[in-house]
C-alpha positions as CSV (number, residue, x, y, z in Angstrom):
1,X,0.0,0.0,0.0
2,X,1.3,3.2,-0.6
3,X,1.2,6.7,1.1
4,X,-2.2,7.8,2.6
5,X,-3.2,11.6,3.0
6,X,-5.9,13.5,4.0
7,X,-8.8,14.3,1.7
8,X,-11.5,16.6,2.0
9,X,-15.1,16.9,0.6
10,X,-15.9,20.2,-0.7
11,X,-19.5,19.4,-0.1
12,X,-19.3,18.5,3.0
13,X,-16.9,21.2,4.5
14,X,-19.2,24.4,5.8
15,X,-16.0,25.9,6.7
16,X,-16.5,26.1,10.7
17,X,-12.6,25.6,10.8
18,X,-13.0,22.6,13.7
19,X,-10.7,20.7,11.7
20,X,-8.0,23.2,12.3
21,X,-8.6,23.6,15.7
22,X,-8.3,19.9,16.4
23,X,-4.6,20.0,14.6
24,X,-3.9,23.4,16.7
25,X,-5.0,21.4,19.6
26,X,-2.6,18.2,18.5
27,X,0.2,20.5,18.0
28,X,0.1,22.4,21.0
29,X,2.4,20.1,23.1
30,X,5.9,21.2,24.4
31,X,8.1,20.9,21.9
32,X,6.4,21.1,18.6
33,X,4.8,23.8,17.0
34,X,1.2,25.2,18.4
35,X,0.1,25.8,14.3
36,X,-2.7,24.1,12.0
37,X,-1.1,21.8,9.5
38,X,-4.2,22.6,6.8
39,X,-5.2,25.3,5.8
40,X,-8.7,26.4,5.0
41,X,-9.5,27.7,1.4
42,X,-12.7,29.3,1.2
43,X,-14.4,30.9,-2.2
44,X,-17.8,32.3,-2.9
45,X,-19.1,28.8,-4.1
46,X,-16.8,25.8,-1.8
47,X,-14.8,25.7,1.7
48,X,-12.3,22.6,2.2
49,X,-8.9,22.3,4.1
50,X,-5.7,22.1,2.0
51,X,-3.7,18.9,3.4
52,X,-0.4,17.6,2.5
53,X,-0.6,14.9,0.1
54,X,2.6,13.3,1.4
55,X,3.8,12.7,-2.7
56,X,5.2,9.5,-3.8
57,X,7.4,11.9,-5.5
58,X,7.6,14.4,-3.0
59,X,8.8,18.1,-4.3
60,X,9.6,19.1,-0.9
61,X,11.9,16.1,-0.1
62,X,13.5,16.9,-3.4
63,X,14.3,20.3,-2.7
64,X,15.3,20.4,0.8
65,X,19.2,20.8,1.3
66,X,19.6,19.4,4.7
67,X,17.4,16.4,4.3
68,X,14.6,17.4,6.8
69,X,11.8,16.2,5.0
70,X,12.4,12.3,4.1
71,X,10.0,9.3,3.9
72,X,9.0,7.2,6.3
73,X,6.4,4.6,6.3
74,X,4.2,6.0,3.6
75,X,4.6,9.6,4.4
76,X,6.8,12.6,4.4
77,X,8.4,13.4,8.0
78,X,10.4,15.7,9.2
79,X,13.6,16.2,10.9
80,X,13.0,19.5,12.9
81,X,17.2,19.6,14.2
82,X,17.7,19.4,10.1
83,X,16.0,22.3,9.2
84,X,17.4,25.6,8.2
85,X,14.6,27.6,7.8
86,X,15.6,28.2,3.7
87,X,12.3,27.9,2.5
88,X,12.9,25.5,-0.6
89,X,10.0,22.8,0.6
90,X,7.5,26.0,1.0
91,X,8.5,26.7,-3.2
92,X,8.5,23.2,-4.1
93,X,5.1,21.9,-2.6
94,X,2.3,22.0,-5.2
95,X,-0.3,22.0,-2.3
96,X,0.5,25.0,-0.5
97,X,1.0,22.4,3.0
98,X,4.8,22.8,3.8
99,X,5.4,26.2,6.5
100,X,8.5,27.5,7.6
101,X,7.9,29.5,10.9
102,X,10.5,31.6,13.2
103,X,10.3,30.9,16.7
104,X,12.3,33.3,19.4
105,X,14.0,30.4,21.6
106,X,14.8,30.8,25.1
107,X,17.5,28.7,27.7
108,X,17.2,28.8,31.8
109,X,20.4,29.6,32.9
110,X,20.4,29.4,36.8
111,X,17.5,31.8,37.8
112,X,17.7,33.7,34.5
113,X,16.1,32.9,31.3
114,X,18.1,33.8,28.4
115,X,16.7,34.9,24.7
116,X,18.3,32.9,21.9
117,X,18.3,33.6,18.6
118,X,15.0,32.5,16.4
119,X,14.9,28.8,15.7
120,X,13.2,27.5,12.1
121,X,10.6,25.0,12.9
122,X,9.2,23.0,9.6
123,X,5.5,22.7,9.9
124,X,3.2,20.2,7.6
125,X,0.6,17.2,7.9
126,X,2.3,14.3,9.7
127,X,-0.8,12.1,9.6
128,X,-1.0,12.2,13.7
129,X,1.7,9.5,13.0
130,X,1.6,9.4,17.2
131,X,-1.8,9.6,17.8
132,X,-4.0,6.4,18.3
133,X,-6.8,7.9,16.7
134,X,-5.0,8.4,13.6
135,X,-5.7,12.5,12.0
136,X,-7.1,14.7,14.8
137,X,-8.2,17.0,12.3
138,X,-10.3,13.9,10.9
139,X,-11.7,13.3,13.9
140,X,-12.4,16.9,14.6
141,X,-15.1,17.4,11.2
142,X,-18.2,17.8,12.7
143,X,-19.8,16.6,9.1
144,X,-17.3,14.0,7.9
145,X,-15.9,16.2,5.0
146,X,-12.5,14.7,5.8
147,X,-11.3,10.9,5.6
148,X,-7.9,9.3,5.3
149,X,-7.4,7.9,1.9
150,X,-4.7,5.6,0.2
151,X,-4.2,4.5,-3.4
152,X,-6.3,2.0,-3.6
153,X,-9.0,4.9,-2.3
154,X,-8.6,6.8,-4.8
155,X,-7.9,4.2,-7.9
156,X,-11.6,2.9,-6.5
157,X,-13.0,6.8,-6.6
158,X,-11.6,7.3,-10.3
159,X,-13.0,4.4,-11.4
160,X,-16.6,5.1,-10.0
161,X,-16.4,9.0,-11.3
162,X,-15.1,7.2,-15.2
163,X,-18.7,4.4,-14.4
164,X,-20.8,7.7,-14.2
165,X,-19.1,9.7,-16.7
166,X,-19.5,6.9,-19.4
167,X,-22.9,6.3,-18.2
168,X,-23.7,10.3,-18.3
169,X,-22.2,10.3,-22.2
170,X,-24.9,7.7,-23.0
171,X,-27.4,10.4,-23.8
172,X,-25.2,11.9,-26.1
173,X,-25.2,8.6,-27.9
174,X,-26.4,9.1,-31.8
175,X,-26.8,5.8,-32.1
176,X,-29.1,3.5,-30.1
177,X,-27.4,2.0,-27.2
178,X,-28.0,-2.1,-26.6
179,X,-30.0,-1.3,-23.9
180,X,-32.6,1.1,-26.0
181,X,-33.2,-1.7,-28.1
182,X,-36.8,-2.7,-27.0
């Protein structure tokens, strides 16, 4: 099986955002970074939350320098100590997912607490890779409008959309089909 992703329904997404609160929510241990790893688009006509896709071919693994983005398991990870904060993955991703941000760091020393310079965290969709219930953000849609798909998802989904396309481009059909033959 190959990589899995989240997906989202444009129909079912009424843009309340709960999905990104969940990930906020996820992310907001010590240690990581306390941002949304989708994004929600919203247009006159459709809301849905842009995901990493976690490409076979990855863009963002190709580009990085330091090798903080790498595969594992099905997925694109990330090495936070790798990052540089050069901004390559943010250019290379095709989805919009992949965020540098600048975090002002800070070390105790005794009784004083000492400013460091800004640290560059990489922030994108790691599936809740550590998280029993798999994609809090999943599990956060009120209405369903996002699922965890694979391949074989989505080979099954093109296939059903080509059924109902060839069976749509029957009444176009100039000559009777075999079963208008009665």
């Amino acid at each position: 099986m190959g990589s899995k992703f989240v997906i989202a329904d444009p129909g079912l997404c009424i843009g309340c955002q709960t999905c990104m609160a969940g990930c906020l929510l996820k992310h907001s241990a010590p240690g990581d970074v306390a941002k949304p790893r989708l994004n929600l688009i919203t247009t006159l006509t459709i809301s849905a939350p842009i995901v990493c896709h976690h490409c076979a071919d990855a863009p963002c693994v190709a580009s990085c320098p330091e090798g903080a983005l790498y595969f594992d398991e099905g997925r694109v990870a990330v090495k936070q100590e790798r990052c540089i904060g050069c901004r390559s993955c943010v250019l290379a991703c095709p989805y919009g997912a992949v965020d540098v941000v600048s975090q002002e760091g800070a070390a105790k020393l005794g009784g004083l607490t000492v400013e460091s310079a800004p640290k560059a965290f990489l922030v994108k969709c790691d599936l809740c890779y550590d998280r029993e219930g798999g994609p809090a953000c999943v599990e956060a849609c009120p209405t369903g409008g996002l699922m965890v798909v694979d391949e074989e998802e989505l080979a099954a989904r093109q296939r059903a959309r080509r059924m109902k396309a060839a069976v749509a481009s029957g009444a176009f059909a100039s000559v009777p089909l075999n079963m208008d033959l009665n």
